[in-house]
PDB file of N, CA, C and O in Angstrom:
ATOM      1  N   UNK A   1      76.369 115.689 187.943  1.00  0.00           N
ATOM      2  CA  UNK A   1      76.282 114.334 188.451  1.00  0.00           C
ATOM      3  C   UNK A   1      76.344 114.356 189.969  1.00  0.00           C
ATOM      4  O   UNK A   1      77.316 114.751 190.613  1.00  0.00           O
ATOM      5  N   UNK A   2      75.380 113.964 190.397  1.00  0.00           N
ATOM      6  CA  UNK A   2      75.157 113.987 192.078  1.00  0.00           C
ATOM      7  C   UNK A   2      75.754 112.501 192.689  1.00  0.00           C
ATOM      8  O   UNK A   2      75.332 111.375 192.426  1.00  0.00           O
ATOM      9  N   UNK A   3      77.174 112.989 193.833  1.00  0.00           N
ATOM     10  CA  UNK A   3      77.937 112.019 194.203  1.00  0.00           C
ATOM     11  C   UNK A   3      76.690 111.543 195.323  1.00  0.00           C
ATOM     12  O   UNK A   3      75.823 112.079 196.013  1.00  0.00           O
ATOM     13  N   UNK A   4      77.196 110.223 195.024  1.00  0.00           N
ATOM     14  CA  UNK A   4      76.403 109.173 196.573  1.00  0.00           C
ATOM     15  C   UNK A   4      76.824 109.341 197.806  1.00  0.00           C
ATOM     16  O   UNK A   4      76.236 109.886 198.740  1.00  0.00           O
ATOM     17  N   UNK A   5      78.260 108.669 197.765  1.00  0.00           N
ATOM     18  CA  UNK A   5      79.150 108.176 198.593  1.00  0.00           C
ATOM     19  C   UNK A   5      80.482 108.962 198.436  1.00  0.00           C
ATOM     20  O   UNK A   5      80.853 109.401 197.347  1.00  0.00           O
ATOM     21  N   UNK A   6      81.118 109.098 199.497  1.00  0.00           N
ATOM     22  CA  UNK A   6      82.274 109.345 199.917  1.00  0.00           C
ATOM     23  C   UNK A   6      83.489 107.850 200.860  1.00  0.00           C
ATOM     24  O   UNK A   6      83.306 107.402 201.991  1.00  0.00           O
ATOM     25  N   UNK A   7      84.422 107.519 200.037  1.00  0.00           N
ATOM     26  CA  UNK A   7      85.358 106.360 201.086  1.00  0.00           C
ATOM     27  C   UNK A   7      86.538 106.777 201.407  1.00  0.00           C
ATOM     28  O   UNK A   7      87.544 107.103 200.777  1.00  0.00           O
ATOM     29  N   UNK A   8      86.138 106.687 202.889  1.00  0.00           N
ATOM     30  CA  UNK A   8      87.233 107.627 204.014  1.00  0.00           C
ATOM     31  C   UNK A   8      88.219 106.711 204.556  1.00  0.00           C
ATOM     32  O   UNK A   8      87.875 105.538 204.410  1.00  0.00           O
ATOM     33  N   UNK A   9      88.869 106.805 204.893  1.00  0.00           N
ATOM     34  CA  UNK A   9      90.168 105.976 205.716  1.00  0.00           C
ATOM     35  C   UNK A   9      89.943 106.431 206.957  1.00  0.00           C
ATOM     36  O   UNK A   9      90.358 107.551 207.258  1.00  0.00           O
ATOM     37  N   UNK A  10      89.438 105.854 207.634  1.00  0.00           N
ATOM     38  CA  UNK A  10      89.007 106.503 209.253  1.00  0.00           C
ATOM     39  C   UNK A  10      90.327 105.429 210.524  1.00  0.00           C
ATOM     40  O   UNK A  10      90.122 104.269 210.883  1.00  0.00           O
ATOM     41  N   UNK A  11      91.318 106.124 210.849  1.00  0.00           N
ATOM     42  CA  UNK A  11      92.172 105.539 211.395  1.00  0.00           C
ATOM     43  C   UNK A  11      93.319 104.531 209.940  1.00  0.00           C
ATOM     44  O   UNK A  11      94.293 104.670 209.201  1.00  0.00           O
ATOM     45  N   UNK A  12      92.124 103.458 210.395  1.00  0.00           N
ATOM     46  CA  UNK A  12      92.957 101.792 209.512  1.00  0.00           C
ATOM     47  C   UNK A  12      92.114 101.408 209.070  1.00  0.00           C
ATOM     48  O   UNK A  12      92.437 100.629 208.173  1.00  0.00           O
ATOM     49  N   UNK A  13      90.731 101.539 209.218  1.00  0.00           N
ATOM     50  CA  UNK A  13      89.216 101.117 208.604  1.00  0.00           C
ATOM     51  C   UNK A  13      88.755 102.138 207.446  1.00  0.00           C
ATOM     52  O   UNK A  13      88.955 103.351 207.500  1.00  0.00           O
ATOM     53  N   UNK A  14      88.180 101.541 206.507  1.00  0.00           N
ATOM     54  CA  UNK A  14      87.883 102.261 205.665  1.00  0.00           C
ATOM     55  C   UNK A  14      86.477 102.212 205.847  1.00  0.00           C
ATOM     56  O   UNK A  14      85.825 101.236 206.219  1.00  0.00           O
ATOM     57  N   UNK A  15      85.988 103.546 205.501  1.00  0.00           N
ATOM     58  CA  UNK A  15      84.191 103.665 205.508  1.00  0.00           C
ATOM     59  C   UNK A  15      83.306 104.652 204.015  1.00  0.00           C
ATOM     60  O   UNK A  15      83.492 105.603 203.255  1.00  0.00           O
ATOM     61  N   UNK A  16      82.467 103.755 204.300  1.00  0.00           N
ATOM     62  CA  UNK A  16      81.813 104.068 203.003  1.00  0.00           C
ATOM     63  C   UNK A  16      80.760 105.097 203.549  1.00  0.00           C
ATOM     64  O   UNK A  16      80.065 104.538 204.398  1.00  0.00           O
ATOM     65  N   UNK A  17      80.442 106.267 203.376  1.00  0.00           N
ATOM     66  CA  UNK A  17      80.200 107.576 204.082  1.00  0.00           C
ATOM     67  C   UNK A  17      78.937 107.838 203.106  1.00  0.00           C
ATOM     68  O   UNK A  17      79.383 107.938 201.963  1.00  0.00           O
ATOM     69  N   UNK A  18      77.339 108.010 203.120  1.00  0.00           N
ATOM     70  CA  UNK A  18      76.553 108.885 201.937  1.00  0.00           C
ATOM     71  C   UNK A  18      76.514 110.171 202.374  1.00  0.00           C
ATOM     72  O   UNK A  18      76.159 110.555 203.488  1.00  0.00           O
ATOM     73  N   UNK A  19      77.039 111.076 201.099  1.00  0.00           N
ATOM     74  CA  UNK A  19      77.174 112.740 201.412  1.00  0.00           C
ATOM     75  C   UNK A  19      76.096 113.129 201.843  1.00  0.00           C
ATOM     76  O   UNK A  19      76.345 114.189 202.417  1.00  0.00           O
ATOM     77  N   UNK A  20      75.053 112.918 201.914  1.00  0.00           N
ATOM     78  CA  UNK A  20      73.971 113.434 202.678  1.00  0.00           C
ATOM     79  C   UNK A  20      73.746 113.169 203.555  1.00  0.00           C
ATOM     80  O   UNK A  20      72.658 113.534 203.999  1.00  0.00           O
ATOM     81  N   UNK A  21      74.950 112.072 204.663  1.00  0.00           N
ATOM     82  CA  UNK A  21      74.853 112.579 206.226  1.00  0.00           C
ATOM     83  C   UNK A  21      75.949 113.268 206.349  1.00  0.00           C
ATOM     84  O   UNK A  21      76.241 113.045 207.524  1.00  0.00           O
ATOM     85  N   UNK A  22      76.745 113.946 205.936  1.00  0.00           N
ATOM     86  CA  UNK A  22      77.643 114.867 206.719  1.00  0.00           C
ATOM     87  C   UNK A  22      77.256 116.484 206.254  1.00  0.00           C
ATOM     88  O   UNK A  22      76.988 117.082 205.212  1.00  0.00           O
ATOM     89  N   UNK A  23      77.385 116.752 207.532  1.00  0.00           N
ATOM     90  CA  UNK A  23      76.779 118.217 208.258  1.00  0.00           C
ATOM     91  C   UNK A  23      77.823 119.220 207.703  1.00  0.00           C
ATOM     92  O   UNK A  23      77.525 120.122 206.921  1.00  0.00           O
ATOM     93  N   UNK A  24      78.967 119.005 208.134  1.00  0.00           N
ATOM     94  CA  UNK A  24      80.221 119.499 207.928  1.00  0.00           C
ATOM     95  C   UNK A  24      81.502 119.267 207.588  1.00  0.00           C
ATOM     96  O   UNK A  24      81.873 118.097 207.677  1.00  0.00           O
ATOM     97  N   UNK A  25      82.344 120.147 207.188  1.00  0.00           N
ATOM     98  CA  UNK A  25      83.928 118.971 206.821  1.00  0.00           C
ATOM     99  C   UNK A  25      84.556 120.044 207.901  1.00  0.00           C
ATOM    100  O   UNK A  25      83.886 120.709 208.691  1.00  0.00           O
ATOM    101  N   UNK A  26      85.248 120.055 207.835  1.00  0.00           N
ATOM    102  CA  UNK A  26      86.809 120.911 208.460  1.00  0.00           C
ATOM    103  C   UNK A  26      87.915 120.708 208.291  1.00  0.00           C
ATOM    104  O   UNK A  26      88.401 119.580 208.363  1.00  0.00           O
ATOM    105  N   UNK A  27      88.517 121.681 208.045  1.00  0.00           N
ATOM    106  CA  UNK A  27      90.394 121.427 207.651  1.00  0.00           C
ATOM    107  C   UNK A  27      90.667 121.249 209.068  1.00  0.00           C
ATOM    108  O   UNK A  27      90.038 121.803 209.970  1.00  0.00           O
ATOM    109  N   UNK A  28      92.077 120.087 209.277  1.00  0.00           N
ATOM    110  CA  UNK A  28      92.079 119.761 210.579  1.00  0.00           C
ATOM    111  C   UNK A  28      93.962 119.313 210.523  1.00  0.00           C
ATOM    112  O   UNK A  28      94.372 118.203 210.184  1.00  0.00           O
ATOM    113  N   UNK A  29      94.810 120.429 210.923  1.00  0.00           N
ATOM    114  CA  UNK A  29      96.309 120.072 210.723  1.00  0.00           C
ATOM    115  C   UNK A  29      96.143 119.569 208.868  1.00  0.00           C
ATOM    116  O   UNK A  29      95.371 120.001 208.012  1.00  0.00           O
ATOM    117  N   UNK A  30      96.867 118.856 208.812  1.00  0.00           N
ATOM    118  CA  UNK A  30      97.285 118.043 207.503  1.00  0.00           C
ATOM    119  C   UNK A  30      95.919 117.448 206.596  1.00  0.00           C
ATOM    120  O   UNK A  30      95.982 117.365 205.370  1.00  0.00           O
ATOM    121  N   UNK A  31      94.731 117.064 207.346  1.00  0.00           N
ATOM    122  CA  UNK A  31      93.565 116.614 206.644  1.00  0.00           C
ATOM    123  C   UNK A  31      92.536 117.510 207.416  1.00  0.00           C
ATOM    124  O   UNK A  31      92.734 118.612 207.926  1.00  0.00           O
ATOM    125  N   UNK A  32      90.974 116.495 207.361  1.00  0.00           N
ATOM    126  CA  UNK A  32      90.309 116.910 207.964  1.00  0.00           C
ATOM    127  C   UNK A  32      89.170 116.297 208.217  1.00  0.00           C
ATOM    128  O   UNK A  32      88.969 115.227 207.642  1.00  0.00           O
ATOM    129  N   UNK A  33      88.184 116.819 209.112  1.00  0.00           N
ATOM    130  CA  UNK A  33      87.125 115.800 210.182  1.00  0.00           C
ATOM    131  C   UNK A  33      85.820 116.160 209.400  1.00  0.00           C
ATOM    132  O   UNK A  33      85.446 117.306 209.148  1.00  0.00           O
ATOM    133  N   UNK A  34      85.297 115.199 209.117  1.00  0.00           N
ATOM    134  CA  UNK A  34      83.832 115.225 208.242  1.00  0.00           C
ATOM    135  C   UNK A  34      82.798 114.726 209.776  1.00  0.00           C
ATOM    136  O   UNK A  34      82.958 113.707 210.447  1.00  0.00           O
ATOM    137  N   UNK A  35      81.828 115.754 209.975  1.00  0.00           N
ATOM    138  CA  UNK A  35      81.179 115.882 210.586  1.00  0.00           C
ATOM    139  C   UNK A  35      80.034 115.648 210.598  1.00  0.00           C
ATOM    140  O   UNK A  35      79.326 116.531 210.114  1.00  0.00           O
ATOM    141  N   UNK A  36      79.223 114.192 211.222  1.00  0.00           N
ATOM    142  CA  UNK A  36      77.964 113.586 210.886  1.00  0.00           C
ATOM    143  C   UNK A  36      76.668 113.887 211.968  1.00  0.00           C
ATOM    144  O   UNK A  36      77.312 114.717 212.610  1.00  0.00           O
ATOM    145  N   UNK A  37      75.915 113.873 212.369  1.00  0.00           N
ATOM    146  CA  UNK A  37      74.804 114.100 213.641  1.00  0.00           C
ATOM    147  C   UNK A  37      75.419 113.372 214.567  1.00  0.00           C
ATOM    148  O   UNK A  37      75.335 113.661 215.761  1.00  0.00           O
ATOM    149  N   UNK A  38      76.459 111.815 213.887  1.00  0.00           N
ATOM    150  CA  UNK A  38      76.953 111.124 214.982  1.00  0.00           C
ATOM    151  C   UNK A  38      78.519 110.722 215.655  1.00  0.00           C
ATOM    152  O   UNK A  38      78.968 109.935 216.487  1.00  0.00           O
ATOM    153  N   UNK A  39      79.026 111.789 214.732  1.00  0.00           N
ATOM    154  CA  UNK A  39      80.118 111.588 215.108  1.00  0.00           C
ATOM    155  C   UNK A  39      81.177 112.431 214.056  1.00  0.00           C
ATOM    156  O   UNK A  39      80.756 112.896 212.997  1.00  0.00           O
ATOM    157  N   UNK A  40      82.458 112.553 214.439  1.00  0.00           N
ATOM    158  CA  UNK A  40      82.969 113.268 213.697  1.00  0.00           C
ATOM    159  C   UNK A  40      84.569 112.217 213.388  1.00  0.00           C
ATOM    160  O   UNK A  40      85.200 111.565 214.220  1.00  0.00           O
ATOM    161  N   UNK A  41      84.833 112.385 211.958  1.00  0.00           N
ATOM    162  CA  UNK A  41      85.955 111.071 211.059  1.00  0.00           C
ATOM    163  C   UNK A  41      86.553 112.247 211.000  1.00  0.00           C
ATOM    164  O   UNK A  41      86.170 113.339 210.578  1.00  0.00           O
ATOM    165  N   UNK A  42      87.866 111.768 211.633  1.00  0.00           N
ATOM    166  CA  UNK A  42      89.136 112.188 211.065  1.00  0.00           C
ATOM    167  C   UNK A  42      90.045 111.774 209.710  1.00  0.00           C
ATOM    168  O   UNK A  42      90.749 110.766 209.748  1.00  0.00           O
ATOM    169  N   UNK A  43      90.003 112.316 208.943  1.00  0.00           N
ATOM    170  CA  UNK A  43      90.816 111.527 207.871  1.00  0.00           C
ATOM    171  C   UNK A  43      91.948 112.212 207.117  1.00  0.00           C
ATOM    172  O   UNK A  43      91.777 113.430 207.174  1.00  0.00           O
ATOM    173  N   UNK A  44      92.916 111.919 206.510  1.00  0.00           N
ATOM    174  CA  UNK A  44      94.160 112.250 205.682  1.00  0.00           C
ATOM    175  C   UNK A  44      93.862 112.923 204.563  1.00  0.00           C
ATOM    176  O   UNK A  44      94.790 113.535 204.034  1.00  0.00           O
ATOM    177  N   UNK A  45      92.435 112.980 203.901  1.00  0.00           N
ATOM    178  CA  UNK A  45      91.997 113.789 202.750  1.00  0.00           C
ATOM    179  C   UNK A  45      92.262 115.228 203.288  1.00  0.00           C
ATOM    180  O   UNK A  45      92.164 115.819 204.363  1.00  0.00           O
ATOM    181  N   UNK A  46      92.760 115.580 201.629  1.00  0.00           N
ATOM    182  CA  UNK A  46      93.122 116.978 201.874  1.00  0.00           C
ATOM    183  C   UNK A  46      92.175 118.080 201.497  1.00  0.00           C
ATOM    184  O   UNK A  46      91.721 118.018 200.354  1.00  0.00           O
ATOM    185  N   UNK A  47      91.666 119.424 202.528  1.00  0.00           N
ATOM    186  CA  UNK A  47      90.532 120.280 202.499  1.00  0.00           C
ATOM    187  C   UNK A  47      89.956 120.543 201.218  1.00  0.00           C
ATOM    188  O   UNK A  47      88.751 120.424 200.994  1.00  0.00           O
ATOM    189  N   UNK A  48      91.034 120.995 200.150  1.00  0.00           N
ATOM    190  CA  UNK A  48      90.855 121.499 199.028  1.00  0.00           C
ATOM    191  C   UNK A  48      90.662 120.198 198.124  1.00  0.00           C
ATOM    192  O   UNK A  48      90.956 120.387 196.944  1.00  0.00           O
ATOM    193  N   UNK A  49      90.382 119.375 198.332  1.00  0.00           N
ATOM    194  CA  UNK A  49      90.142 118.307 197.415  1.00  0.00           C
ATOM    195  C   UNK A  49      88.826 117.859 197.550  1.00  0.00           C
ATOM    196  O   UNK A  49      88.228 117.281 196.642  1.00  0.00           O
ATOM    197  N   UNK A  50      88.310 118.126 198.748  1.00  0.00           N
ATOM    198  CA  UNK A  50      86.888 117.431 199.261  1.00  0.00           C
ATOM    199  C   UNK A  50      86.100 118.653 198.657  1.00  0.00           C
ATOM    200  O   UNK A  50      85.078 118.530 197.982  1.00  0.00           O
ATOM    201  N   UNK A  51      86.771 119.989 199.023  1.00  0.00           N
ATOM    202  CA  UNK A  51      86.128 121.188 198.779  1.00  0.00           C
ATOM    203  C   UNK A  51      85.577 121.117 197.448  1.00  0.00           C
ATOM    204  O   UNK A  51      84.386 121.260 197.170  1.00  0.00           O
ATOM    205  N   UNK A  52      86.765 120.829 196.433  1.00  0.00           N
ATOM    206  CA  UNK A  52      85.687 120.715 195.159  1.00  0.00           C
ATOM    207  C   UNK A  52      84.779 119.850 194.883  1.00  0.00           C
ATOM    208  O   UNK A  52      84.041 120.223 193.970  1.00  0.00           O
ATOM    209  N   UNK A  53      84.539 118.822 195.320  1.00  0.00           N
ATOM    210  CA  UNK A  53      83.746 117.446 195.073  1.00  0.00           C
ATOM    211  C   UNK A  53      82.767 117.947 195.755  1.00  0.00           C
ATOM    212  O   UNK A  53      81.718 117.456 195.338  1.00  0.00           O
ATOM    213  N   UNK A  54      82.570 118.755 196.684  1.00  0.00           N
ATOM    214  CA  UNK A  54      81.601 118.609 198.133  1.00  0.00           C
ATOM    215  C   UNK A  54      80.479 119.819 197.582  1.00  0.00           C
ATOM    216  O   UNK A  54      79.263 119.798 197.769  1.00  0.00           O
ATOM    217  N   UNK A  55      81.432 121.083 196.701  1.00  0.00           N
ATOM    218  CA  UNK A  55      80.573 122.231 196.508  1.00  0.00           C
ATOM    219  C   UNK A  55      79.708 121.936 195.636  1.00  0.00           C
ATOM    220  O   UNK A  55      78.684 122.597 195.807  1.00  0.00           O
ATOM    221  N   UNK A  56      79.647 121.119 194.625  1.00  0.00           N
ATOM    222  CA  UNK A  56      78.977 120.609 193.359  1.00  0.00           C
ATOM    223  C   UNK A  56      77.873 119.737 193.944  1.00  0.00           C
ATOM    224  O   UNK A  56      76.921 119.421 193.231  1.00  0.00           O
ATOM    225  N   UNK A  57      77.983 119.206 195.610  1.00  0.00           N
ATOM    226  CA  UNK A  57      76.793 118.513 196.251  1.00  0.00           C
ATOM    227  C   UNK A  57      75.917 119.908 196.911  1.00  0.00           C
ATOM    228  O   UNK A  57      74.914 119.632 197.568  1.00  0.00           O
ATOM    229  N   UNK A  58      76.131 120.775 196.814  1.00  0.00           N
ATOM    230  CA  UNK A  58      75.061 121.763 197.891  1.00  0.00           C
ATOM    231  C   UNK A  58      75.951 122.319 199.324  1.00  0.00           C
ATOM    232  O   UNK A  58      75.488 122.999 200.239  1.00  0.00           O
ATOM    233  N   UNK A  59      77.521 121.735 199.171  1.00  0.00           N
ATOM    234  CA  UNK A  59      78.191 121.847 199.985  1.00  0.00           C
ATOM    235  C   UNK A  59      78.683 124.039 199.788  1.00  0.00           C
ATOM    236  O   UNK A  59      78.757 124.624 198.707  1.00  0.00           O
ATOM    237  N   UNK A  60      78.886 124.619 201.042  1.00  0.00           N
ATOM    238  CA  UNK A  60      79.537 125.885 200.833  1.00  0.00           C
ATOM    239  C   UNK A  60      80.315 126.384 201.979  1.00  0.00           C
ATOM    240  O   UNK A  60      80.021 126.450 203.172  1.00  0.00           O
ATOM    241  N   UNK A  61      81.404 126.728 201.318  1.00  0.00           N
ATOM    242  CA  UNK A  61      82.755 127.654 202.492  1.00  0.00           C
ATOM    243  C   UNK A  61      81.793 128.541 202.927  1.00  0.00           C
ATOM    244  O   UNK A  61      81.134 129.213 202.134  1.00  0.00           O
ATOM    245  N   UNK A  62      81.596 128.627 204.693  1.00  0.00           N
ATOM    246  CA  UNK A  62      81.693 129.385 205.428  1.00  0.00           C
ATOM    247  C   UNK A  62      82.524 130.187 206.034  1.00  0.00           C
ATOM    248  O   UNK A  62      82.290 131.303 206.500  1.00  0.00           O
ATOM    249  N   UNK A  63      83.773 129.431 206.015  1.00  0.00           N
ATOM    250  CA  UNK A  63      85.096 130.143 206.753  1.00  0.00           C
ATOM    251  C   UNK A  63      86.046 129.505 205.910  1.00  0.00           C
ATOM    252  O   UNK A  63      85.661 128.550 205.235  1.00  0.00           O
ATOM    253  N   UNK A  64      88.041 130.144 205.798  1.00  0.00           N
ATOM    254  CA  UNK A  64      88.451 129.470 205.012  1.00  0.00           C
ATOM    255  C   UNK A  64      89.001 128.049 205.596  1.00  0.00           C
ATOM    256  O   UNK A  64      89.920 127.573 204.929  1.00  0.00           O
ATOM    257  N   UNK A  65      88.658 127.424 206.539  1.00  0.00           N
ATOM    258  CA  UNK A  65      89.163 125.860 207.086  1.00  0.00           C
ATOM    259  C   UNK A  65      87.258 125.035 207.275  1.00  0.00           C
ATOM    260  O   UNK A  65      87.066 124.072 208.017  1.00  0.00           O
ATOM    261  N   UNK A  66      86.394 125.538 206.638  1.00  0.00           N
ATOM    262  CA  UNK A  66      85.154 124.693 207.126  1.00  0.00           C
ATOM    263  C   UNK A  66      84.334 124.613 205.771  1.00  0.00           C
ATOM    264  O   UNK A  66      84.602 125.505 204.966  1.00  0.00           O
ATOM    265  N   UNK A  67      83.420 123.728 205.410  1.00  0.00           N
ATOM    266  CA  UNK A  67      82.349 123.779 204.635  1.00  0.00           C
ATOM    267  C   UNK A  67      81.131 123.323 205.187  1.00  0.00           C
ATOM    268  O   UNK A  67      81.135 122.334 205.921  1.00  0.00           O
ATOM    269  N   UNK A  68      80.133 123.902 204.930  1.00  0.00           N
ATOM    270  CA  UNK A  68      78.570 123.294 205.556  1.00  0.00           C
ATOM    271  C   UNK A  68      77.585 122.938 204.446  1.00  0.00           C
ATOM    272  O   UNK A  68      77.281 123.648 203.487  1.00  0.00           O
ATOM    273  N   UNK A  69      77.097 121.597 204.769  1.00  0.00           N
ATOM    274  CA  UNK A  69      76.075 121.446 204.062  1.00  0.00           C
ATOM    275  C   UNK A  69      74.678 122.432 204.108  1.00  0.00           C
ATOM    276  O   UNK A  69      74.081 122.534 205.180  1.00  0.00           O
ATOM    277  N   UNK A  70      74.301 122.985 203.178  1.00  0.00           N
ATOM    278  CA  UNK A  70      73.391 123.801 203.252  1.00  0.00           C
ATOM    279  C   UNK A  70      71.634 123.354 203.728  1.00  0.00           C
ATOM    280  O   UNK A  70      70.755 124.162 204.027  1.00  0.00           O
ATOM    281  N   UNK A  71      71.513 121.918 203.678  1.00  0.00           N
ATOM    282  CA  UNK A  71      70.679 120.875 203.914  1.00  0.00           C
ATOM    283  C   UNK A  71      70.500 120.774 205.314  1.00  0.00           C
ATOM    284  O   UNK A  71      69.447 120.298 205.737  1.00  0.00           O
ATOM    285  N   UNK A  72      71.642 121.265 206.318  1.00  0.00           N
ATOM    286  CA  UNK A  72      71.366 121.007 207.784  1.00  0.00           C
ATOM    287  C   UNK A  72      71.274 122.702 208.107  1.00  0.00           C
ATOM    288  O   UNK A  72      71.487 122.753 209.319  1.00  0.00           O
ATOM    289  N   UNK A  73      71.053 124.159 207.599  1.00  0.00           N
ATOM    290  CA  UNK A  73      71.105 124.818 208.008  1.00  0.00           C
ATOM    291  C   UNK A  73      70.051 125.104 208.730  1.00  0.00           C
ATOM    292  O   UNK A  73      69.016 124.778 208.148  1.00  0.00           O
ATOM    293  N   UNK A  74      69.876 125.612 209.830  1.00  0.00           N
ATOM    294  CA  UNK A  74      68.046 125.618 210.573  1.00  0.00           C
ATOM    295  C   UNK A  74      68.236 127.501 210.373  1.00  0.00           C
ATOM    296  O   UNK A  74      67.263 128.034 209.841  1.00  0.00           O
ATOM    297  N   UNK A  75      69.193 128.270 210.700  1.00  0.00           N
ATOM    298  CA  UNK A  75      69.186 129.535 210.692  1.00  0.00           C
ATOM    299  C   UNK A  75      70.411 130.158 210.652  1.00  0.00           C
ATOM    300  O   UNK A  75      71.432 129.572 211.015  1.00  0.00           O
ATOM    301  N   UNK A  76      70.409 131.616 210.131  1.00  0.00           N
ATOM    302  CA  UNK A  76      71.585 131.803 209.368  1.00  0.00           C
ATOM    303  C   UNK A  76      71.248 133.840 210.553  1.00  0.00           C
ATOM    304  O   UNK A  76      70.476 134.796 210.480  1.00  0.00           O
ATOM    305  N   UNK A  77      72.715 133.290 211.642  1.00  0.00           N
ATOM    306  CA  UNK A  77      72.775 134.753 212.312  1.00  0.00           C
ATOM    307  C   UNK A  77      73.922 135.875 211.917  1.00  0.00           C
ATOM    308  O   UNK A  77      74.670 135.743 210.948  1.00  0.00           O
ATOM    309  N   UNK A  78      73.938 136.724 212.601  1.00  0.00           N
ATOM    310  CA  UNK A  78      74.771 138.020 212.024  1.00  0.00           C
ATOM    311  C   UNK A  78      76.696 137.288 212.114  1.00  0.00           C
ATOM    312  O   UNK A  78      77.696 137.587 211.462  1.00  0.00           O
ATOM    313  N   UNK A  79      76.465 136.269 213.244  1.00  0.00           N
ATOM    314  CA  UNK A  79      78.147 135.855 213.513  1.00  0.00           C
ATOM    315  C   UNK A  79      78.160 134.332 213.629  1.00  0.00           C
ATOM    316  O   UNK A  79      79.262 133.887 213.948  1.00  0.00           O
ATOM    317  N   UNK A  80      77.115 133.354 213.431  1.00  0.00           N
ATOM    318  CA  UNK A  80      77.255 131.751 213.345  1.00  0.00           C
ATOM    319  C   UNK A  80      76.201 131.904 212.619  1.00  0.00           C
ATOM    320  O   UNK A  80      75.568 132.888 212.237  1.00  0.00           O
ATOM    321  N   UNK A  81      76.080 130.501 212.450  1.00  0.00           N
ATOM    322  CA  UNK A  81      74.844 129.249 211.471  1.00  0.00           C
ATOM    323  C   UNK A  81      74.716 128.338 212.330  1.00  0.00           C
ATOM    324  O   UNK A  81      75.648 127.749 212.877  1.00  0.00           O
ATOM    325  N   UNK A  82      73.126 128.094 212.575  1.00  0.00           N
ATOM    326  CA  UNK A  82      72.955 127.315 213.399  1.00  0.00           C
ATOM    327  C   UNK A  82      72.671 126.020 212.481  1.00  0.00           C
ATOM    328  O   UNK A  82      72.456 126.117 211.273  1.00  0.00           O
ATOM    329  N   UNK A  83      72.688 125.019 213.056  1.00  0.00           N
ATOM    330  CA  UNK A  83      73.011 123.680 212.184  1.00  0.00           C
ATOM    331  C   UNK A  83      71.733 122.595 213.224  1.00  0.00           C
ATOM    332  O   UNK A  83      71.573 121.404 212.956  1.00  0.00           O
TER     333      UNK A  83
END
């Protein structure tokens, strides 16, 4: 089942997020920052929780605090991914 949407708590505002604009997540202290072309949400969700929801979208661990959508990869080098 292919998720749509993601709803983030961004600060005190809540936002209704479609997984196919975020580029990236990151573990970030206690939560972590979902990363869009336009900006990057900090939120209280915890890494390992998004991690499973996110891998079942095309989402994959690159490192153990990051996931990348495989949809924004342009090229894949010996020590980064260019995005």
């Amino acid at each position: 089942m292919k998720l749509e949407n993601v709803y983030l708590r961004d600060k005190r505002v809540y936002v209704d997020l479609n997984v196919d604009e975020i580029m990236m997540v990151e573990a970030f202290g206690r939560g972590t920052v979902l990363y869009t072309e336009k900006e990057g949400i900090e939120t209280s969700l915890l890494f390992k929780g998004l991690k499973e929801k996110l891998e079942r979208q095309g989402f994959k661990q690159s490192h153990r605090s990051c996931l990348i959508n495989l949809n924004y990869i342009v090229d894949i080098h010996e020590d980064y991914v260019e995005m």
